[in-house]
N, C-alpha and C positions, 0 to 999 in steps of 0.2 A: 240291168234295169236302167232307164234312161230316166233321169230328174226329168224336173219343172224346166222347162229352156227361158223361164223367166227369173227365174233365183239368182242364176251366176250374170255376174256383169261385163265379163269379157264376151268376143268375138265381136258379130257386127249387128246392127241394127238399124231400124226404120221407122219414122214418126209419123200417124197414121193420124187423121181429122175424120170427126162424123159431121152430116149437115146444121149440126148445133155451133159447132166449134171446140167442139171438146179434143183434145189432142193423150196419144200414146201413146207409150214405146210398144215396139212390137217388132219379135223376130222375122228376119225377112226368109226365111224359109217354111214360114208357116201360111195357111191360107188368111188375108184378110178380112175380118169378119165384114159381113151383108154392112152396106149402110156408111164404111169405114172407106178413106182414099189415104193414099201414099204419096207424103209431103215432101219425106227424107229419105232419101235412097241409100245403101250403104254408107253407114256411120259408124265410128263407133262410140260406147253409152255416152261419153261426155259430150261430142259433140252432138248427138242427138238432144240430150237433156237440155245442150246450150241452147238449141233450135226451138224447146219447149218454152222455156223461159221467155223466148223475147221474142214468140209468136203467140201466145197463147197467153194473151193479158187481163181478160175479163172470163174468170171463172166460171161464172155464172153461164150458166146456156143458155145458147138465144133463143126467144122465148116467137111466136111468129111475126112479133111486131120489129123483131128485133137481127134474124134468120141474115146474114150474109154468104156473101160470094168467101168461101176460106182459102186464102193463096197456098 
């Protein structure tokens, strides 16, 4: 039986943005969901979560007055 591929925090990963700015870790062998881009290409968890932290500063989703370009 194969787990969750989100529970264990080894191998590698990928930091995925929606057009809000919301940001997320996400296995890079799975498909990206509708609406979601890929930031961070092969990582692994810490460096992605570094990538999380000091990209992704205002919580809050952008609201349409507020909607950016997300790098």
């Amino acid at each position: 039986m194969i787990g969750n591929p989100f529970d264990r925090g080894d191998g590698r990963w990928q930091v995925v943005v929606n057009d809000v700015g919301q940001h997320a870790l996400w296995r890079p062998f799975l498909e990206v969901p509708t609406g979601w881009r890929v930031v961070l290409h092969d990582a692994d968890r810490d460096a992605a979560l570094d990538y999380v932290e000091r990209n992704w500063i205002d919580l809050q989703p952008a609201g349409p007055s507020k909607r950016r370009e997300v790098r």
